[in-house]
BALOBA-1460 file (C-alpha; in Angstrom, 3 decimals):
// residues 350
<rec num="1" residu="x" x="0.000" y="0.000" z="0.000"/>
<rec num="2" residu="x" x="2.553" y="2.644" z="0.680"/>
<rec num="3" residu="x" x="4.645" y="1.409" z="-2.383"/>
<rec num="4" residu="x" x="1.244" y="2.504" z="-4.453"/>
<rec num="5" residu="x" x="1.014" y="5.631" z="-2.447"/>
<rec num="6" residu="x" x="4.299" y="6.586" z="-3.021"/>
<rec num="7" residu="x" x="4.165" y="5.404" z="-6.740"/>
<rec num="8" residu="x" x="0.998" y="7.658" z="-7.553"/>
<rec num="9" residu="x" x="2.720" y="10.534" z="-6.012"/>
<rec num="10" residu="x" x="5.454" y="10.188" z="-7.945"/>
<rec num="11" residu="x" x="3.135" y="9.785" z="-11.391"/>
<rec num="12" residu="x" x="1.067" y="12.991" z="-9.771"/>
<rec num="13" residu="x" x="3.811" y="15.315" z="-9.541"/>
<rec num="14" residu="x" x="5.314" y="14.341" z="-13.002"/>
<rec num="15" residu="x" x="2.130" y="14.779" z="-14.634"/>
<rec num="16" residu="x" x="1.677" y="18.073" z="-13.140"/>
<rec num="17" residu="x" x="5.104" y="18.868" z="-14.059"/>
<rec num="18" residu="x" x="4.595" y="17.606" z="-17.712"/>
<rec num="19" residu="x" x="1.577" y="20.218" z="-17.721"/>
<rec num="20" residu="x" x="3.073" y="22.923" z="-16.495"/>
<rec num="21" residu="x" x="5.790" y="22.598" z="-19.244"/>
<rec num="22" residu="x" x="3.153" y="22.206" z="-22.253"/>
<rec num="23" residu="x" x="1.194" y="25.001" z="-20.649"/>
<rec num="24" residu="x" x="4.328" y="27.117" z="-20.558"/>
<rec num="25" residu="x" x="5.449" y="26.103" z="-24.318"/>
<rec num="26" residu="x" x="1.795" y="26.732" z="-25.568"/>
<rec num="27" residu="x" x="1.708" y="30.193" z="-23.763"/>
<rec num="28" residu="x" x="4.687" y="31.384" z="-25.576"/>
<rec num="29" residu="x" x="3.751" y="30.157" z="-29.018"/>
<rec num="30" residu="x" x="6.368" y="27.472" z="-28.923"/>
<rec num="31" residu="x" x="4.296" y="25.319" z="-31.320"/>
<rec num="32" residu="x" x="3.202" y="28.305" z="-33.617"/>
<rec num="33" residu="x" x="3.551" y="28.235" z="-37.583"/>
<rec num="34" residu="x" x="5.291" y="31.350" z="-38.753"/>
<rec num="35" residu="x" x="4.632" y="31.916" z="-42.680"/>
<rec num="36" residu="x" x="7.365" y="34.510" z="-44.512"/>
<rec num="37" residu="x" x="4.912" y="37.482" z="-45.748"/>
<rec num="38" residu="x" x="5.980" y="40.622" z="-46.690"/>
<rec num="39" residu="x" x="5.094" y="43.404" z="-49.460"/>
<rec num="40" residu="x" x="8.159" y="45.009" z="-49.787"/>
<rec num="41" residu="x" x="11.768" y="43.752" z="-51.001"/>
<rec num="42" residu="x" x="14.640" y="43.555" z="-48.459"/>
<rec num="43" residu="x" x="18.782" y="42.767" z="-49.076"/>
<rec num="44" residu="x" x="21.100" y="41.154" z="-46.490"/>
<rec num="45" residu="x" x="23.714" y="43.012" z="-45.149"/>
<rec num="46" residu="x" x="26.090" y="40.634" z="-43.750"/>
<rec num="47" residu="x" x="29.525" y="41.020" z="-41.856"/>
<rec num="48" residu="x" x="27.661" y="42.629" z="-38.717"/>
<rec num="49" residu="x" x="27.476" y="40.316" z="-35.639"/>
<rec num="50" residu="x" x="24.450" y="40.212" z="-33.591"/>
<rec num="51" residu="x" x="22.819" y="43.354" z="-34.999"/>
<rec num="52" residu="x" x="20.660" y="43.469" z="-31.675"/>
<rec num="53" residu="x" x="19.498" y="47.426" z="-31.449"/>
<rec num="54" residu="x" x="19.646" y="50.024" z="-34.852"/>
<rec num="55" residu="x" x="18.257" y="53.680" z="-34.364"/>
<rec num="56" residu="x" x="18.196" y="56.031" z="-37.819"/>
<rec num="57" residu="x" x="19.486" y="59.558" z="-37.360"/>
<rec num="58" residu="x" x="18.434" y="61.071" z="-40.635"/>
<rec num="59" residu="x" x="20.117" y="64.556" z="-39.895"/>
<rec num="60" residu="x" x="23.136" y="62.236" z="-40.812"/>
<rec num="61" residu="x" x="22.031" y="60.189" z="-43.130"/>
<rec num="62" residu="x" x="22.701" y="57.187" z="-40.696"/>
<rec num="63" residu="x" x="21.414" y="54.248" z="-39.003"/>
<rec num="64" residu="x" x="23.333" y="53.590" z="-35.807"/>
<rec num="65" residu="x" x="23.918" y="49.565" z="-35.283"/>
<rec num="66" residu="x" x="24.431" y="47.788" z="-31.961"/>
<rec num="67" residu="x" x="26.779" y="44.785" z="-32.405"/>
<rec num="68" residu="x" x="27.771" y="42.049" z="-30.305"/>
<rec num="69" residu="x" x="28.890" y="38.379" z="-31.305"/>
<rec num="70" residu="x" x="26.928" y="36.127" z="-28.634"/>
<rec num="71" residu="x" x="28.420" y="33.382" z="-29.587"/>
<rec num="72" residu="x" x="32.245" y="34.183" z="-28.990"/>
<rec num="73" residu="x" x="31.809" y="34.370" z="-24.652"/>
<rec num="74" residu="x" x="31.947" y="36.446" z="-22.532"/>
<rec num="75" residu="x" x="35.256" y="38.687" z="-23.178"/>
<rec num="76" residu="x" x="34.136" y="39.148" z="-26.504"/>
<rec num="77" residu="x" x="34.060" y="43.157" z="-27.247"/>
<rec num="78" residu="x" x="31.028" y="44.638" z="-29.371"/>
<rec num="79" residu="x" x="30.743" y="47.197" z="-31.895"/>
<rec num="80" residu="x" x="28.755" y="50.224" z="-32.906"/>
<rec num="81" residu="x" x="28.718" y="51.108" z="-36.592"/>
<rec num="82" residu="x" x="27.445" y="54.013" z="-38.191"/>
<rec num="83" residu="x" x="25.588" y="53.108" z="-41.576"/>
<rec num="84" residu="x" x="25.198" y="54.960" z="-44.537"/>
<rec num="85" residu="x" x="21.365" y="54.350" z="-45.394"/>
<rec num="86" residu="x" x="21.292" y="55.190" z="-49.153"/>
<rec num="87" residu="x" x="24.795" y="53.407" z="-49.379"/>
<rec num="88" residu="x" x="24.386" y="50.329" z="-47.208"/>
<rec num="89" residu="x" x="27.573" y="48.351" z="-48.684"/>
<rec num="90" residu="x" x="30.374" y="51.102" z="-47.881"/>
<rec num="91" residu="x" x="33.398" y="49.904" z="-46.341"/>
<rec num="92" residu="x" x="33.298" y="52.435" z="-43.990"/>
<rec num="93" residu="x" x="29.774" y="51.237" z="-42.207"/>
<rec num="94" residu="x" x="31.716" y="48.283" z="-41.052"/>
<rec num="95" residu="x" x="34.356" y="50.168" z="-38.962"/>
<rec num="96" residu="x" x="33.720" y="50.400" z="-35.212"/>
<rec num="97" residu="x" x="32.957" y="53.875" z="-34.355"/>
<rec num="98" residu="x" x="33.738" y="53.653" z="-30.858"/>
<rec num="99" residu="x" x="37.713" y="53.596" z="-30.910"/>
<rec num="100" residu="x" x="37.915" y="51.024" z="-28.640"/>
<rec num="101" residu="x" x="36.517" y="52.876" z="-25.651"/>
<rec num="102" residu="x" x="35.276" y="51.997" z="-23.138"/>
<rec num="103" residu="x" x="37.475" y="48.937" z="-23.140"/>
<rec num="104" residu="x" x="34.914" y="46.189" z="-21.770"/>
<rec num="105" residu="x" x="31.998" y="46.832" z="-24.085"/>
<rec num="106" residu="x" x="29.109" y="44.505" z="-24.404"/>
<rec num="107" residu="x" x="26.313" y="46.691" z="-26.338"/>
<rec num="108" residu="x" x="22.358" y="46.150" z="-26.149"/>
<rec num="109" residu="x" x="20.030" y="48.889" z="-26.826"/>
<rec num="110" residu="x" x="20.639" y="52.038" z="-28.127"/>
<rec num="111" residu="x" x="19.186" y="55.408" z="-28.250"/>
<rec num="112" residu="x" x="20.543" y="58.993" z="-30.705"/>
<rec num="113" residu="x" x="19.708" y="62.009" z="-29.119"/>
<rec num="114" residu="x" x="19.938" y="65.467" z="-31.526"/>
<rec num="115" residu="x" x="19.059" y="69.104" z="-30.106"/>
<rec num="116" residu="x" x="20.751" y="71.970" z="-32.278"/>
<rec num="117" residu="x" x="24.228" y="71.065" z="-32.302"/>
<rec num="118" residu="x" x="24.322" y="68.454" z="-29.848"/>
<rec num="119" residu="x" x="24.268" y="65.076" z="-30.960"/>
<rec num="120" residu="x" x="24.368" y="62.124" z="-28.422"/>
<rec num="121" residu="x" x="24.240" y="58.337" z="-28.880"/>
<rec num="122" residu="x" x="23.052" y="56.536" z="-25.154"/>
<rec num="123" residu="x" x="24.379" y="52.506" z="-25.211"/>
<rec num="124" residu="x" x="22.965" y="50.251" z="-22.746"/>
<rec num="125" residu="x" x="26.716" y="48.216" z="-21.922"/>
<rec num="126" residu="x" x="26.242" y="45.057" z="-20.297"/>
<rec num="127" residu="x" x="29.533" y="44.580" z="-19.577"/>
<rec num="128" residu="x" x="29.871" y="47.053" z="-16.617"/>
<rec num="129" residu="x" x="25.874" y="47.151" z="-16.304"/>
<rec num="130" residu="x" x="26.070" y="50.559" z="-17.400"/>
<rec num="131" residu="x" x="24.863" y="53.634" z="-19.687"/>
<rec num="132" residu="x" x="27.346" y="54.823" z="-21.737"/>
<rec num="133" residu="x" x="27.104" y="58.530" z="-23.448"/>
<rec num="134" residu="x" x="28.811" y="59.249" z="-26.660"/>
<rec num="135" residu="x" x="29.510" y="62.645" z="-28.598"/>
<rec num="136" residu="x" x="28.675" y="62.370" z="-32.559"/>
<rec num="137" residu="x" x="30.338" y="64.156" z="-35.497"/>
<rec num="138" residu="x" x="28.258" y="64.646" z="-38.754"/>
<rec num="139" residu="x" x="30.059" y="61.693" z="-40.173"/>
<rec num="140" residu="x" x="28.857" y="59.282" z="-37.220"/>
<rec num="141" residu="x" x="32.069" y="59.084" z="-35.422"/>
<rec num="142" residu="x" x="31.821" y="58.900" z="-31.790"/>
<rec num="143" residu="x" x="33.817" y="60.414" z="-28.315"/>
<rec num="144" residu="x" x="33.350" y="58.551" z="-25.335"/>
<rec num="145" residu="x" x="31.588" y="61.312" z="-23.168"/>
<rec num="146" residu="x" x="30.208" y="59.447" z="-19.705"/>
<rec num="147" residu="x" x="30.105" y="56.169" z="-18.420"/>
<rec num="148" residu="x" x="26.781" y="55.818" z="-15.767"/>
<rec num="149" residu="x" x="26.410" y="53.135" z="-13.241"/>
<rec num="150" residu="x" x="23.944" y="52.280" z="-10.349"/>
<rec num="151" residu="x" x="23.515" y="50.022" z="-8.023"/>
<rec num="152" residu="x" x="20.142" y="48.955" z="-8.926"/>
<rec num="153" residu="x" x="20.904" y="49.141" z="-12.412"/>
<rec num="154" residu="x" x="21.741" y="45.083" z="-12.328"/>
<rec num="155" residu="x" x="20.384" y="44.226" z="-15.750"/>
<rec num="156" residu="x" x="20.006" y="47.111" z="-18.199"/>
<rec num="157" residu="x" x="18.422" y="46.491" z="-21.639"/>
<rec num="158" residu="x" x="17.481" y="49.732" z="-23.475"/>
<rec num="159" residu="x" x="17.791" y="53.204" z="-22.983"/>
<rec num="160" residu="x" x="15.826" y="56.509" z="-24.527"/>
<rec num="161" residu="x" x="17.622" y="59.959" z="-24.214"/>
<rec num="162" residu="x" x="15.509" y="62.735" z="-22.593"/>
<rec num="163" residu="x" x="18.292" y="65.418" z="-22.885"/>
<rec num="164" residu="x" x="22.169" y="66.037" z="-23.421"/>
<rec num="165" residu="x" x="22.957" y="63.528" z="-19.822"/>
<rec num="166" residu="x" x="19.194" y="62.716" z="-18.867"/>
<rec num="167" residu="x" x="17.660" y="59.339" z="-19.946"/>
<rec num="168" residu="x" x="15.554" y="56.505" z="-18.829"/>
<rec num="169" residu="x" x="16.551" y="52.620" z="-18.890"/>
<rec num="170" residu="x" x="14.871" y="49.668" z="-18.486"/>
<rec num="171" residu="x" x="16.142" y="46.745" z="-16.380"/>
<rec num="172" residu="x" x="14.541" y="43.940" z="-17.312"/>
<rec num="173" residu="x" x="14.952" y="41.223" z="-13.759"/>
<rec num="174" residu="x" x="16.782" y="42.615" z="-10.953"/>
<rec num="175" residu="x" x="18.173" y="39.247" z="-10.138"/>
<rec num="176" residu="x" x="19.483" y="39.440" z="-14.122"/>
<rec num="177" residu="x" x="18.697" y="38.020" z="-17.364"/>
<rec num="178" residu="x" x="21.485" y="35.500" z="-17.412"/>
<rec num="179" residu="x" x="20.997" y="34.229" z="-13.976"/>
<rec num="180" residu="x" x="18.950" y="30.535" z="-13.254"/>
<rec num="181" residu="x" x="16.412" y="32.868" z="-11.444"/>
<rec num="182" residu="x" x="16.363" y="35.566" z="-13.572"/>
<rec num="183" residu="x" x="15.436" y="32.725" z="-16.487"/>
<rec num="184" residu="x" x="12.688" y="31.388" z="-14.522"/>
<rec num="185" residu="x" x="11.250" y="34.892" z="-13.829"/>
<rec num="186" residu="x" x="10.978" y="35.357" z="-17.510"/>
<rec num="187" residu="x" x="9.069" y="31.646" z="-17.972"/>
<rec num="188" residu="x" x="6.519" y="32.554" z="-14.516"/>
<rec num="189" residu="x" x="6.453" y="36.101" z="-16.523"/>
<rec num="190" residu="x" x="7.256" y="37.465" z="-12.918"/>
<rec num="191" residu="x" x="6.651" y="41.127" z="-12.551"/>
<rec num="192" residu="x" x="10.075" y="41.704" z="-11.521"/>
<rec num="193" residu="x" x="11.454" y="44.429" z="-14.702"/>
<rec num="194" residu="x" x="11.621" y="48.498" z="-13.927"/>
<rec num="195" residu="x" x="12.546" y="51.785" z="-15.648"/>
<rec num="196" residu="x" x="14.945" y="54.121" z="-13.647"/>
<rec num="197" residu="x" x="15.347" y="57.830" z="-14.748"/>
<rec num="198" residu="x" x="18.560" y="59.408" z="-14.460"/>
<rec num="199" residu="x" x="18.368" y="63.408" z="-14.547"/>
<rec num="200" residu="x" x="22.004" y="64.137" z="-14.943"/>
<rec num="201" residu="x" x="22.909" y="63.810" z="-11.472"/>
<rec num="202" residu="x" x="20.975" y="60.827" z="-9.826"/>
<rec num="203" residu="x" x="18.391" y="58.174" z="-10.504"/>
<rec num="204" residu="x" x="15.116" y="57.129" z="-9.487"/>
<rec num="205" residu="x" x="12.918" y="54.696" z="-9.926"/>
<rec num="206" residu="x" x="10.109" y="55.923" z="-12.670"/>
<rec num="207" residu="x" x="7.929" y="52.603" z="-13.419"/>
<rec num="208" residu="x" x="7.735" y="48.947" z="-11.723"/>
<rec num="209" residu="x" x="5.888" y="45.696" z="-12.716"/>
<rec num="210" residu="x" x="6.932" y="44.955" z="-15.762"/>
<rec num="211" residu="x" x="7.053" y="41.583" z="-17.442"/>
<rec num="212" residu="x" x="10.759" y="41.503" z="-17.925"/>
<rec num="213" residu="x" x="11.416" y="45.109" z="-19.072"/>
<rec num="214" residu="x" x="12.957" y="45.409" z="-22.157"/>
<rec num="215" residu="x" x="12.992" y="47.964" z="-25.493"/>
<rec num="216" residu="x" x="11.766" y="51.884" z="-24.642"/>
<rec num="217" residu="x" x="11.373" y="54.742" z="-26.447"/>
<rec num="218" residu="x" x="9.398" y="57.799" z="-26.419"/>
<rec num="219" residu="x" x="7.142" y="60.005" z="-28.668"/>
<rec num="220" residu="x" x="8.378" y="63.181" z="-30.587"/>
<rec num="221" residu="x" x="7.156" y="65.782" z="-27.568"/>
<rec num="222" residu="x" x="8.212" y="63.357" z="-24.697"/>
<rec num="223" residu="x" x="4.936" y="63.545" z="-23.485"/>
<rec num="224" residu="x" x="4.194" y="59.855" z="-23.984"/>
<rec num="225" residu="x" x="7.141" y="56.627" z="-23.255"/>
<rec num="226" residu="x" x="6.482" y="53.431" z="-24.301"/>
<rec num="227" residu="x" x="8.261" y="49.649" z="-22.883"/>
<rec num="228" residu="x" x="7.907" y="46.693" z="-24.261"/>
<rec num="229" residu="x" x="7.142" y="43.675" z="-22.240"/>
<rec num="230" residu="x" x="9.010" y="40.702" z="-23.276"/>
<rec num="231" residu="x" x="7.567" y="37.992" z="-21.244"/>
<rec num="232" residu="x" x="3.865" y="39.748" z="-20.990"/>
<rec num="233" residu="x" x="3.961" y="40.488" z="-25.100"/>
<rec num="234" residu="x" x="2.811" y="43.257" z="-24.590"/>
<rec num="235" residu="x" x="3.463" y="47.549" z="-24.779"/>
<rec num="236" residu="x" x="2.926" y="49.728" z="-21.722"/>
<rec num="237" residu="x" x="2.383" y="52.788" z="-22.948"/>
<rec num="238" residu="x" x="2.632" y="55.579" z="-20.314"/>
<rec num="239" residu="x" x="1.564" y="58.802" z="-19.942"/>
<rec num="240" residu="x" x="4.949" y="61.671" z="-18.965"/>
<rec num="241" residu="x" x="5.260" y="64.587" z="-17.087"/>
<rec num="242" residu="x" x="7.687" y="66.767" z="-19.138"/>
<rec num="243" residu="x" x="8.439" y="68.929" z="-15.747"/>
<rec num="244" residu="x" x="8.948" y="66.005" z="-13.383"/>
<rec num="245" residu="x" x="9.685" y="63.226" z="-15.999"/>
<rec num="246" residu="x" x="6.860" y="61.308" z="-13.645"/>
<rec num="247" residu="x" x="5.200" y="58.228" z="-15.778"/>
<rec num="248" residu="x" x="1.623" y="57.095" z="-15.127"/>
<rec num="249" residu="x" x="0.661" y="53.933" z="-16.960"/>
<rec num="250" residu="x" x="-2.212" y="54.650" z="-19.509"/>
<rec num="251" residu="x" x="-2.887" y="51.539" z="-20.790"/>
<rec num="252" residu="x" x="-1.004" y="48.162" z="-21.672"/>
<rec num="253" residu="x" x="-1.444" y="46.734" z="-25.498"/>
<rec num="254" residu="x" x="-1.367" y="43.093" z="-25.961"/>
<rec num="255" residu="x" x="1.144" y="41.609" z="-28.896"/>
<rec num="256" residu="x" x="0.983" y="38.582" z="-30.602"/>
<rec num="257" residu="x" x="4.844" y="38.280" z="-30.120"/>
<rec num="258" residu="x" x="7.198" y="38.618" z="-27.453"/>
<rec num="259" residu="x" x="8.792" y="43.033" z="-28.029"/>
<rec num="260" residu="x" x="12.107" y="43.423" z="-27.786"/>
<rec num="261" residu="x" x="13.274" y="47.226" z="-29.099"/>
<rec num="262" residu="x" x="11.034" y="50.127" z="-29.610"/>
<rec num="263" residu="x" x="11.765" y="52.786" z="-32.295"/>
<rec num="264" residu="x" x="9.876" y="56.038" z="-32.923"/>
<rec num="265" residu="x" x="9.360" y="56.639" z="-36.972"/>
<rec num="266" residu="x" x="8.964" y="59.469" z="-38.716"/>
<rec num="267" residu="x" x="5.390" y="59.438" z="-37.984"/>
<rec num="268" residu="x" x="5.009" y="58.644" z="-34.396"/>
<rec num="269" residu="x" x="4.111" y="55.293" z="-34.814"/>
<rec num="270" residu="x" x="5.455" y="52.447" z="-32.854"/>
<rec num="271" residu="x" x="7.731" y="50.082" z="-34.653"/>
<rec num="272" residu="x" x="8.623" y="46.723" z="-33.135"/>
<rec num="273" residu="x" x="10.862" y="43.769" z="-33.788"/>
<rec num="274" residu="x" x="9.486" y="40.999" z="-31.843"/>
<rec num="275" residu="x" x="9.658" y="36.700" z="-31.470"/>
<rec num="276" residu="x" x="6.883" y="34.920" z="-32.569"/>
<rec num="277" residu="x" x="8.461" y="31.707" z="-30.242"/>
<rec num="278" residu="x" x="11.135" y="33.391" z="-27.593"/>
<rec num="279" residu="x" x="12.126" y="29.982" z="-26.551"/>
<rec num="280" residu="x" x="13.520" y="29.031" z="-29.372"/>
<rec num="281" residu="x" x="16.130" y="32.106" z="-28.850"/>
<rec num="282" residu="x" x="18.809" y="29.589" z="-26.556"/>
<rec num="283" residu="x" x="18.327" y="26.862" z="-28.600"/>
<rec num="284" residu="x" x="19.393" y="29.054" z="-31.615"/>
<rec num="285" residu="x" x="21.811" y="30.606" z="-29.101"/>
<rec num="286" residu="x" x="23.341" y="26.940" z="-28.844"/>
<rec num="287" residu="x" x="23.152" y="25.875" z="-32.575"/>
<rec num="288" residu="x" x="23.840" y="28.222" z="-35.139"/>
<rec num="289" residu="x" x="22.864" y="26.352" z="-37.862"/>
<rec num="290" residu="x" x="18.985" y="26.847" z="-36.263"/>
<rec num="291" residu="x" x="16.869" y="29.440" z="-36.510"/>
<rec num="292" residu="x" x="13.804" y="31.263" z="-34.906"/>
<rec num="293" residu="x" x="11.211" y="33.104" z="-36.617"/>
<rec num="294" residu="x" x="10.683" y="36.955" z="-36.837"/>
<rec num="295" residu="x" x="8.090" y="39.469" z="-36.556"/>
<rec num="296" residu="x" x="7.605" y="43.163" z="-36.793"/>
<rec num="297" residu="x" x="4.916" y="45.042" z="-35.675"/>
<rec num="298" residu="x" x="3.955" y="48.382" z="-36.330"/>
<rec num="299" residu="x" x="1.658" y="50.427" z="-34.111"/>
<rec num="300" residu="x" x="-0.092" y="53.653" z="-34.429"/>
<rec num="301" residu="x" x="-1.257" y="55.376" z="-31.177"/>
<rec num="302" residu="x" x="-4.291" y="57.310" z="-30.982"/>
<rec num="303" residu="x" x="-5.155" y="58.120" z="-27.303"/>
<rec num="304" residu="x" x="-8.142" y="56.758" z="-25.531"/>
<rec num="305" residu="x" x="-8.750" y="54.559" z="-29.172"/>
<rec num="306" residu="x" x="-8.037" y="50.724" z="-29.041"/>
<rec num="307" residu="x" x="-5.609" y="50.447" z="-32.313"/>
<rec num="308" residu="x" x="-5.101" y="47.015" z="-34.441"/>
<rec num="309" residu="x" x="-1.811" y="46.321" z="-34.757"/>
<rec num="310" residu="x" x="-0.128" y="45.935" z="-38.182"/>
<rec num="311" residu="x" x="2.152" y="42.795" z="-38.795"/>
<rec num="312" residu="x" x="3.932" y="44.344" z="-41.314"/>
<rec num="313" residu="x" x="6.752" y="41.628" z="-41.786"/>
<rec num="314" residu="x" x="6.985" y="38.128" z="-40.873"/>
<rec num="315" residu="x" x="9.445" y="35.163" z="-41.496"/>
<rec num="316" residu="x" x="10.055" y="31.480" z="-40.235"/>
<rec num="317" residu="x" x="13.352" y="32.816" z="-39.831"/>
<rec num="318" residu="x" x="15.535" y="32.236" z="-43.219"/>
<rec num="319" residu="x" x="15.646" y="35.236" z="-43.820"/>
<rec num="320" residu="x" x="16.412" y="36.528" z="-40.515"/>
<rec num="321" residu="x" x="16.256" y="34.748" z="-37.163"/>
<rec num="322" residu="x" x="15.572" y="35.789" z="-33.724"/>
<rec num="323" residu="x" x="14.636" y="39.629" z="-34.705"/>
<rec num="324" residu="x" x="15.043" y="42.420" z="-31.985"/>
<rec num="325" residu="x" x="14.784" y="45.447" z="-33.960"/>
<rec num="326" residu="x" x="12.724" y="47.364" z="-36.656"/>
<rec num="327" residu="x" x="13.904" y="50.943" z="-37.370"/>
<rec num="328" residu="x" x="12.428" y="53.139" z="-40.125"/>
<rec num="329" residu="x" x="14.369" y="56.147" z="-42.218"/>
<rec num="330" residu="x" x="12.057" y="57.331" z="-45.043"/>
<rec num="331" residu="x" x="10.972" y="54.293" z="-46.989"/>
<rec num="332" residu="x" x="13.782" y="52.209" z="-45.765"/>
<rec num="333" residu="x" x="13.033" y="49.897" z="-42.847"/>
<rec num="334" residu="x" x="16.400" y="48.039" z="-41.093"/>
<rec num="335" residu="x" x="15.903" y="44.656" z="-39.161"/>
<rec num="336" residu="x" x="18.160" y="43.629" z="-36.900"/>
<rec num="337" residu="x" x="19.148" y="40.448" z="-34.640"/>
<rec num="338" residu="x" x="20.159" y="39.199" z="-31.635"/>
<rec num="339" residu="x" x="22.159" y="36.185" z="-33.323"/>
<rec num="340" residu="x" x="22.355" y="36.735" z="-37.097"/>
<rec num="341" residu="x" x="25.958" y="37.991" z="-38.874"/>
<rec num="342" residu="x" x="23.570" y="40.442" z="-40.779"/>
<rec num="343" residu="x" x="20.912" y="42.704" z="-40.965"/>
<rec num="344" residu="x" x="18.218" y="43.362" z="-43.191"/>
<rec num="345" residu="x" x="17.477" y="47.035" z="-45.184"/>
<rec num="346" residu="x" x="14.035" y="46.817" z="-46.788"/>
<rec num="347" residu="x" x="12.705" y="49.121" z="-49.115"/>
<rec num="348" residu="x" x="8.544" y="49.782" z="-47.285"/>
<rec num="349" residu="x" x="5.981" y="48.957" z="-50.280"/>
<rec num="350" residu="x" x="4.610" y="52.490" z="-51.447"/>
């Protein structure tokens, strides 16, 4: 009798186990079919590891690329290029723009900041868990300005300028993305992910709750700041105080994909790369010969109105895998990667 009790226990608790992993897997798409569809025509740029985060500065005629090669450990120094839009294959948008400083440089998102003459580029650097704040010439080379730590800051992911030295950042778990805990606060979807605002002098805590915290950006006036939710797919949207920099959460979208960056187009509308199946990311992480599909997602919002969202590309993930990025200059749209050696530059159907 207490061999069978025992026995049944045992079959209990794996069965509840099993369940909780199919629920899991079924609650992040795992077993989704991703089709390719899109109505424009895009090129491969290759030669740029793990595209992760690219933000257009048209004053400049460039796209700014975050680059880091995943796969090569943990010493491995990134890269920040500076690419010429309307001339995509010049040697020069594969030279690192950063001069080798700082010296332990791991990029993730990125952010270009331009008032009058003052041109900034923010990089979230996970290799010091820090901010770091670059000067830009007209040709996209960049000075090493400002390197900005915190305590609390013990996973940064992105980062949107405010002003010259004044930004938020998201950090996505506290305990850290790499971390066994930090992993299984993504799968619970834990609420653990904040924004901090940092005025130029000190930071503060400016929104908590979030669903592993992830891409952010904000509208033209700074009046509205939007996060992405990785493990909630979904967008907070909040409502900003321009005086105070104070956000109060207006409403959260839901996304049929799991965000990763935000950019801002020309337009005001939301662009976002996103993963159809963000589990698949290790296992493509692991196996490079593997890939993950991609979506992006554009999203146009009209206050107090509940707005479709537009699925304006999607692909099994041939042409490119594990997307994280969708950034828009004119009719050009750029995707970028977490894993990929390339990008894509799309030409938006008229």
């Amino acid at each position: 009798m207490r061999f069978s009790l025992l026995a049944g226990s045992f079959i209990l608790l794996f069965a509840l186990a099993g369940g909780a992993v199919a629920y899991t897997l079924f609650s992040f798409n795992h077993f989704k079919t991703v089709e390719d569809r899109f109505d424009g025509q895009c090129s491969p740029v290759a030669g740029v590891a793990g595209p992760e985060d690219i933000e257009a500065a048209p004053s400049i005629g460039r796209a700014f690329v975050s680059s880091l090669d995943r796969r090569a450990g943990p010493l491995a120094r990134g890269a920040v290029f500076a690419v010429l839009i309307d001339d995509p294959l010049d040697a020069e948008n594969w030279r690192d723009r950063t001069t080798g400083a700082p010296e332990k440089f791991r990029p993730l998102g990125l952010n270009y900041y331009e008032s009058g003459d003052v041109r900034r580029l923010f990089v979230v650097n996970e290799a010091m868990k820090s901010v770091e704040i670059f000067d830009v010439t007209p040709t996209g080379d960049l000075a090493h300005l400002e390197t900005v730590t915190e305590r609390r800051l013990t996973s940064p992911n992105d980062v949107v300028a405010v002003g010259p030295r004044s930004f938020y950042v998201t950090n996505d778990v506290d305990s850290g993305r790499a971390s066994l805990f930090g992993k299984l606060q993504f799968l619970s979807r834990a609420a653990a992910g904040k924004i901090y605002f940092y005025d130029g002098v000190a930071m503060r805590l400016a929104a908590e709750g979030l669903r592993f915290a992830n891409g952010v950006a904000l509208n033209a006036r700074q009046t509205r700041l939007y996060a992405a939710e990785t493990a909630g797919q979904s967008l907070r949207i909040y409502d900003r105080d321009p005086e105070t920099a104070a956000l109060t959460l207006a409403r959260i979208e839901p996304l049929p994909a799991a965000p990763d960056n935000l950019t801002i187009a020309w337009d005001g509308s939301v662009w976002i790369g996103a993963q159809p199946k963000p589990l698949s990311v290790p296992l493509v992480e692991r196996d490079p010969l593997l890939h993950a599909p991609s979506l992006v997602i554009r999203f146009v919002d009209q206050e107090g109105v509940a707005t479709p969202m537009t699925e304006v590309f999607s692909d099994s993930g041939d042409a490119i895998s594990t997307a994280t990025v969708a950034a828009v200059s004119g009719s050009r749209l750029l995707i970028g990667s977490l894993l990929d050696d390339k990008y894509l530059i799309c030409d938006l159907p008229g």
